[in-house]
C-alpha positions in Angstrom: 49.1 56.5 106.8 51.7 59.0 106.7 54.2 57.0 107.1 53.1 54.4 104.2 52.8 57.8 102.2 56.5 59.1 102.6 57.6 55.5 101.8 55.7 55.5 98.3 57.0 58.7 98.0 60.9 57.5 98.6 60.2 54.8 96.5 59.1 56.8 93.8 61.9 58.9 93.8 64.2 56.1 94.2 62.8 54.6 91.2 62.7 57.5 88.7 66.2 58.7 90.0 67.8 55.2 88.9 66.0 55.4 85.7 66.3 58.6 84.2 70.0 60.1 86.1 72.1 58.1 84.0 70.0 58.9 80.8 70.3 62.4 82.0 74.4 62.2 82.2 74.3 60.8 78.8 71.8 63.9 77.3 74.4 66.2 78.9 77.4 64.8 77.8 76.0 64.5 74.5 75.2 68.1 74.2 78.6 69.4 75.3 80.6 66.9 73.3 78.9 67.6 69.9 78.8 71.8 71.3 82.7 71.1 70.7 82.7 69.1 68.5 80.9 71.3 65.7 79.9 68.2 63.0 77.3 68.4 61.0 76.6 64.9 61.1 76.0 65.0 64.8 74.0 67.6 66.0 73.2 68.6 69.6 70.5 67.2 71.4 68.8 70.6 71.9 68.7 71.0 68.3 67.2 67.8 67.9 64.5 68.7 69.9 64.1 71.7 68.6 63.6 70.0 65.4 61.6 67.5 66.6 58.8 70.2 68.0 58.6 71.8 64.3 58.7 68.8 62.5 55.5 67.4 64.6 53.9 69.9 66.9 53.5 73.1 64.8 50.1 72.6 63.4 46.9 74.4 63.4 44.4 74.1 66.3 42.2 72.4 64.5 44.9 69.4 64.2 46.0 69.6 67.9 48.4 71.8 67.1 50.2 68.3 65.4 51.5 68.8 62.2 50.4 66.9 58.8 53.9 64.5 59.4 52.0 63.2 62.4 48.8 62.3 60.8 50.6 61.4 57.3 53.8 59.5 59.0 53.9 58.4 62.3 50.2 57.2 62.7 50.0 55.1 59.6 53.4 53.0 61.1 52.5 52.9 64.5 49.2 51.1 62.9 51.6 49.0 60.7 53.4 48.1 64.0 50.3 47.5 66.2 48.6 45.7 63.3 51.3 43.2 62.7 52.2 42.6 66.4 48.6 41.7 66.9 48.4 39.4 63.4 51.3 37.8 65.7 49.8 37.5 68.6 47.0 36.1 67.5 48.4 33.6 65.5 51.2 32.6 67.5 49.0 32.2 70.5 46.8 30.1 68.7 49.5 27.7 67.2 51.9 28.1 70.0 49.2 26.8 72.1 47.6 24.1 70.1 51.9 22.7 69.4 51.8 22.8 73.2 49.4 20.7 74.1 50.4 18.3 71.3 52.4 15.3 72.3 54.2 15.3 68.9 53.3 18.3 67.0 56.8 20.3 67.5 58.8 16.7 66.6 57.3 17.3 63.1 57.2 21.3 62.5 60.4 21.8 65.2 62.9 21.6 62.1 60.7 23.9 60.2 60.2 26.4 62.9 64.1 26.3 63.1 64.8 27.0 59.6 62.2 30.0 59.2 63.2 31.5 62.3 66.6 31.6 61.2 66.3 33.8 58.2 65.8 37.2 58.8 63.1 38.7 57.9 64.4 41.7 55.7 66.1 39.2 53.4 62.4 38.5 52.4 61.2 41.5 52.0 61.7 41.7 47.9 59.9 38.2 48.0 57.2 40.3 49.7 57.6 43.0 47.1 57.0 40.6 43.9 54.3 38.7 46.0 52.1 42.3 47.1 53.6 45.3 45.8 55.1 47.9 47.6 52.1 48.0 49.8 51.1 48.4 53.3 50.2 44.6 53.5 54.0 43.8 52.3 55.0 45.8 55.3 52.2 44.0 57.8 53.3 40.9 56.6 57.0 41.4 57.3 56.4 42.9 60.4 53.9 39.5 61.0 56.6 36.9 60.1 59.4 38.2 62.2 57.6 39.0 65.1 55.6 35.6 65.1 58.5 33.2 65.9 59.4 34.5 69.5 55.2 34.6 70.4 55.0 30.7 69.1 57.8 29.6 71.2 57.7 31.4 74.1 53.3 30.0 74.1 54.7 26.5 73.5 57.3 26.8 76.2 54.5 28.1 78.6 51.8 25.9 77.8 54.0 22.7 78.4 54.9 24.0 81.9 51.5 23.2 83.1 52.0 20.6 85.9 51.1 17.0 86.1 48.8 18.2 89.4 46.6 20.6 87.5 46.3 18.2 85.0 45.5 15.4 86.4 42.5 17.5 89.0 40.6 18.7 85.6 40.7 14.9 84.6 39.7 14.1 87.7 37.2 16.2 87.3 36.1 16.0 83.7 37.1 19.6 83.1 35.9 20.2 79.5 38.2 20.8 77.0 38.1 24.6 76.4 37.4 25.5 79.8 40.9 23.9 80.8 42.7 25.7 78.0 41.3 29.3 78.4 40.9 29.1 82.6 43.8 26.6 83.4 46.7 26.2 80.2 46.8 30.1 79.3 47.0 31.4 82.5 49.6 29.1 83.5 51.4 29.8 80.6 51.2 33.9 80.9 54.3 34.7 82.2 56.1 33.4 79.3 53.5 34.2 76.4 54.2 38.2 77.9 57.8 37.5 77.6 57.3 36.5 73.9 55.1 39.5 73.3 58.1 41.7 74.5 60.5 40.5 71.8 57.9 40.3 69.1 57.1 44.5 70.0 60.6 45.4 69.6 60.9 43.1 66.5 57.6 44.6 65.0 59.1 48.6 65.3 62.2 47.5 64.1 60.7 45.7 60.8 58.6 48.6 60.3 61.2 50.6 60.0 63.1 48.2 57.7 60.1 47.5 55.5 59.5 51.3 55.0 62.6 51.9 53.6 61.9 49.9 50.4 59.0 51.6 47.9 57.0 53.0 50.5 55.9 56.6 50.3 55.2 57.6 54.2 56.1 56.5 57.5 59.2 56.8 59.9 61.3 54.8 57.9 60.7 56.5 54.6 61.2 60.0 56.4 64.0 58.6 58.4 65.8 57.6 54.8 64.5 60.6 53.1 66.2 63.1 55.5 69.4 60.7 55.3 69.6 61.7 51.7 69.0 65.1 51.8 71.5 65.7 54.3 69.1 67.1 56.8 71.0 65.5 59.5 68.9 67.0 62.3 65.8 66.0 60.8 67.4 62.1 60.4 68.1 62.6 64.3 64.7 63.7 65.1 63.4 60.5 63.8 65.5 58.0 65.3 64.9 59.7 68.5 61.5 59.5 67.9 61.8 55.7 67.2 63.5 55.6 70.5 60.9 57.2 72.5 58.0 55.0 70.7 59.7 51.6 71.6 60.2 52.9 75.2 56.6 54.0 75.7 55.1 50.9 73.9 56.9 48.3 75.7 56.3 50.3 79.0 52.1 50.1 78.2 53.1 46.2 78.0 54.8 46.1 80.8 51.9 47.8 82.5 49.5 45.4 81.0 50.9 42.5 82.0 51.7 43.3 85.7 48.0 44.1 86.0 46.9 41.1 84.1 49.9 38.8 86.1 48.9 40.5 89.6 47.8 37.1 90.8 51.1 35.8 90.9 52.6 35.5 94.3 55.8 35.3 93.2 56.0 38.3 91.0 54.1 40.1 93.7 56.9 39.8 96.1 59.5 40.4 93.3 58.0 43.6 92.8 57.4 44.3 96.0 61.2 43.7 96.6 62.3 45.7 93.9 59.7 48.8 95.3 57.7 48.7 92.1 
């Protein structure tokens, strides 16, 4: 038992060494090279922390000790990002799965698919503007059609991987229909669908940001522009920081989720089990 301990333990340290030491290096360099440097563009990371902590985490008790910008800011966009993603997900699941299992479906929507995946989403967002105002359901629904395309794809991709043995046993067997697509076709197609819910997460923050720089009146982007403007350089690092930390921790809950939902998998077990995850 002992033994199997100290190994976790190596492993552990293994693991959080190779992900954090370089990022480390970097913080340090940082700090001494802008420490000589002296610009007031780019200020040290300790003051951006330091920043950071009174910007977010000097409220009253009563608030968690979190700040007004927390409750007025950050929360209402990190439900604009969840929001949208899971619009996404939902419909791109959906679709994704019913173009899938269509013999022809993507021959007549492939083209179309192409074309709208190809313009980028912040090109629409004044199309959005005239079509809901500068609202939060113009920023939902920008954040909905950019992150959709990758969750549609990557479904379709997955569903069509099913193999001619599985499919031919439920016919064999009469399988009904929506048994076989929500015990057979979806988990066979997992793997991909996560890999499409990835991208669409880091699409969905970054469209958030994008869509609350235009007539909104909170939210990361609109204090992330705001500060810009003012010159408050270390406030305008404090955010993107911030930005940085909340795609990291989001797409690590992901990740989490789907190695517990994908645990089945032989082969990823033994990847991770390789890798000393």
């Amino acid at each position: 038992m002992s033994d199997r301990t100290n190994t976790a333990t190596v492993r552990f340290l293994r693991g959080f060494a190779s992900r954090w030491l370089l990022f480390a290096v970097i913080v340090v360099l940082w700090e001494i090279a802008t420490r000589l440097a002296q610009s007031v563009y780019f200020p040290p990371p300790t003051e951006i922390v330091a920043t950071a902590a009174e910007l977010w985490f000097t409220g009253p008790a009563s608030q968690l000790f979190l700040t007004d910008t927390v409750y007025g800011d950050i929360l209402p966009s990190l439900a604009r990002v969840l929001g949208g993603w899971a619009l996404a997900v939902i419909v791109g699941v959906a679709l994704g799965t019913a173009l899938g299992r269509s013999a022809t479906g993507m021959d007549y929507v492939g083209a179309l698919f192409a074309f709208f995946r190809s313009v980028p989403p912040p090109t629409l967002i004044p199309v959005f503007l005239v079509l809901f105002g500068a609202t939060t359901t113009m920023q939902v629904v920008t954040i909905v059609f950019g992150a959709l395309w990758p969750i549609v794809l990557n479904t379709v991709d997955g569903v069509r991987s099913v193999g001619s043995l599985q499919q031919e046993t439920a016919r064999s067997f009469r399988t009904p229909r929506h048994y076989w697509i929500g015990m057979v076709v979806l988990p066979a197609a997992l793997p991909k669908i996560f890999a499409g819910l990835r991208l669409a997460l880091s699409i969905a923050l970054i469209l958030m940001v994008v869509s609350e720089l235009v007539g909104a009146i909170n939210g990361v982007g609109y204090q992330l522009i705001f500060a810009q403007r003012q010159f408050e350089f270390p406030n305008m690092w404090a955010w993107i920081a911030l930005l940085g930390v909340l795609g990291y921790g989001l797409n690590a809950l992901l990740l989490r989720v789907e190695k517990r939902v994908l645990r089945w998998q032989p082969a990823r077990n033994t990847q991770q089990a390789t890798a000393g995850v």
